[in-house]
C-alpha positions in Angstrom: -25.4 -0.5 17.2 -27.5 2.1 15.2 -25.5 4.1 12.9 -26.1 8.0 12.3 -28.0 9.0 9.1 -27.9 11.9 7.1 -30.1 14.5 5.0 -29.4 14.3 1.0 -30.9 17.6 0.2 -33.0 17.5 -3.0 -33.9 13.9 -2.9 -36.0 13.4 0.1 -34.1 10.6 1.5 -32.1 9.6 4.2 -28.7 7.5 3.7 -25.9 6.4 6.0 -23.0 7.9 6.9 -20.3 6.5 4.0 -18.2 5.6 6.9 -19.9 3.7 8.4 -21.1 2.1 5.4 -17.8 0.9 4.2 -17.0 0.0 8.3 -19.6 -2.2 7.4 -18.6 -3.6 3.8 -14.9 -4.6 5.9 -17.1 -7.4 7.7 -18.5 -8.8 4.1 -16.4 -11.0 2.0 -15.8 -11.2 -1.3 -14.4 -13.2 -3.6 -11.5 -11.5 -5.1 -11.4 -11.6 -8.9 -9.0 -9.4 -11.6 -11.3 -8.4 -14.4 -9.9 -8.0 -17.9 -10.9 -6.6 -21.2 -9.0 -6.9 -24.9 -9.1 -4.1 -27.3 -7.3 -1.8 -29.7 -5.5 -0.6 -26.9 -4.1 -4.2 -25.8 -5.1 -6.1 -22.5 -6.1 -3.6 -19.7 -7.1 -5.9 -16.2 -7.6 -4.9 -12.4 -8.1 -6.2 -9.2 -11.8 -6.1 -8.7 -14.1 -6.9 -5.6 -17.8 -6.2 -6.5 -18.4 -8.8 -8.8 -22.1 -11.1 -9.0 -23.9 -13.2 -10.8 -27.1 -11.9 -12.4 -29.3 -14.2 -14.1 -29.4 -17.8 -15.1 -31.7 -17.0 -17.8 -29.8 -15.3 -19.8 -26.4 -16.2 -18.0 -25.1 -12.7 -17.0 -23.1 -11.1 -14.6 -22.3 -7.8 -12.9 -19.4 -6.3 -12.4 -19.0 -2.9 -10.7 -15.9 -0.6 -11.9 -14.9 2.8 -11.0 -15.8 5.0 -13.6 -12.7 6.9 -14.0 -10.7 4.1 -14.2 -8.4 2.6 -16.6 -10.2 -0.7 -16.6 -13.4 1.1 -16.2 -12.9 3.1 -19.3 -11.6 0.4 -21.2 -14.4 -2.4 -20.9 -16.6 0.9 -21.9 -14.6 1.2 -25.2 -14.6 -2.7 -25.5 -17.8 -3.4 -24.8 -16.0 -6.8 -23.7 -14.7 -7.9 -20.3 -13.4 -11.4 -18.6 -13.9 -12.0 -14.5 -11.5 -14.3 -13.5 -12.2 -15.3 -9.7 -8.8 -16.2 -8.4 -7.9 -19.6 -6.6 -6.9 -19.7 -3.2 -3.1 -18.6 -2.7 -3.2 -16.1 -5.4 -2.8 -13.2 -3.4 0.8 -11.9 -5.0 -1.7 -12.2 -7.9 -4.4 -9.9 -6.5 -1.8 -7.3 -5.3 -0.1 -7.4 -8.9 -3.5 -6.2 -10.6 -4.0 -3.9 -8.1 -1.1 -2.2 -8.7 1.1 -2.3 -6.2 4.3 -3.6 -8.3 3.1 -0.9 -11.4 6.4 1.5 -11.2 8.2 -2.1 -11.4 6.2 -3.5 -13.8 4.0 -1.8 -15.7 2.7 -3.7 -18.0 0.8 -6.1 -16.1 0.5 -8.8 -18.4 4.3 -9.3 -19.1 4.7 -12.6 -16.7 1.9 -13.4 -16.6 0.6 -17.1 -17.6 -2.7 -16.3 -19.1 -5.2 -17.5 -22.2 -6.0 -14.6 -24.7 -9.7 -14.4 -25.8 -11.7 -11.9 -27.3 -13.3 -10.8 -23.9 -10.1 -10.1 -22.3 -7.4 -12.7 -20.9 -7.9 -15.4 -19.0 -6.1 -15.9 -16.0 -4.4 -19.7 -15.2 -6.0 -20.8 -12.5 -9.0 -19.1 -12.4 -12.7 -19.6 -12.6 -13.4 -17.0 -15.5 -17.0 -15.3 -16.9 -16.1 -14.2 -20.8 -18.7 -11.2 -21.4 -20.0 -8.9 -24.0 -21.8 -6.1 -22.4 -25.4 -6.0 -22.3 -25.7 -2.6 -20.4 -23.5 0.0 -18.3 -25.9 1.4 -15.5 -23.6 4.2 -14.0 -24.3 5.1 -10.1 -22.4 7.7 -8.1 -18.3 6.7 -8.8 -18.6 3.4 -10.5 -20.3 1.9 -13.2 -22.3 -1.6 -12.8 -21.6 -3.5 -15.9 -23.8 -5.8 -17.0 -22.5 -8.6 -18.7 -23.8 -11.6 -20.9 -21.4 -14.5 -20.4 -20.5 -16.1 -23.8 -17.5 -18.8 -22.5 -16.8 -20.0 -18.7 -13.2 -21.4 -17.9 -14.5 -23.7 -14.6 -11.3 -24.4 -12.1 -13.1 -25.6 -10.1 -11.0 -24.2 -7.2 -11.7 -22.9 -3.6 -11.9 -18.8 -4.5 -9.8 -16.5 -2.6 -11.7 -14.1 -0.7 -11.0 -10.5 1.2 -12.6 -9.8 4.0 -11.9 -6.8 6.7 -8.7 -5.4 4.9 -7.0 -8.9 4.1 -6.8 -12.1 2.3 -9.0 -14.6 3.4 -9.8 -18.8 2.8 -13.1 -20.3 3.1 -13.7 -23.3 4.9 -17.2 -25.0 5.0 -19.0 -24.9 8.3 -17.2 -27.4 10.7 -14.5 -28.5 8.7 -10.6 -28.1 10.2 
């Protein structure tokens, strides 16, 4: 199935329709990770889906953030930011930092179990990236946020992943 295209005036290119670009994004999973950040103003975290390793050589990450966010303005005041990769089952998690339980709670941190490093905290259970940032590349609504890893926490656990509007597990190929 082709997809329609349109005109951006003033650049000379075609793109996709955004609809049918983030159709397409529902049928891609990702792992599903809270990034965090610790600064003057306290702990700041939120649930996060574009997240990627970088490089090896130096060992770096990205992370993409909106840029009119609360986390997204924090880790630019920081210049500091943890990616903690959630474990299977952590879903109630994954809602928690993405706000749905704020006008209950709004201080997401407060039962929490969690670490507290200089990068931001670290969640328990997950597989976390602690990062200074390198660079802040910003591109249309978010910012991609490059960031040198300086400590990993390895759980060693199946992630959780989201995929097509809900929580997912992965299985390797062939196994029940």
């Amino acid at each position: 199935m082709s997809g329609s295209r349109i005109f951006v005036a003033g650049t000379g290119k075609t793109m996709v329709d955004s609809s049918l670009f983030i159709e397409a994004m529902r049928h891609v999973a990702q792992s599903v990770t809270v990034v965090t950040t610790q600064g003057e103003d306290g702990p700041t975290g939120a649930t996060v889906s574009a997240f990627s390793s970088l490089s090896a050589d130096p060992p770096s990450v990205l992370v993409c953030l909106r840029s009119d966010s609360r986390i997204g303005l924090a880790v630019g005041r920081n210049r500091v930011f943890c990616v903690n990769v959630l474990p299977e089952g952590a879903s109630a998690l994954a809602g928690h930092f993405a706000g749905r339980f704020d006008a209950e709670e709004p201080n997401r941190f407060g039962a929490i179990d969690c670490r507290h490093s200089p990068s931001g905290p670290v969640l328990s259970g997950a597989t976390a990236f602690e990062c200074t940032v390198d660079q802040i590349i910003s591109h249309g609504s978010h910012d991609i946020c490059i960031g040198n890893v300086t400590a990993i926490t390895n759980a060693a656990t199946p992630p959780l992943a989201y995929m097509d509007g809900s929580f997912q597990v992965i299985r390797p190929e062939g196994a029940s």
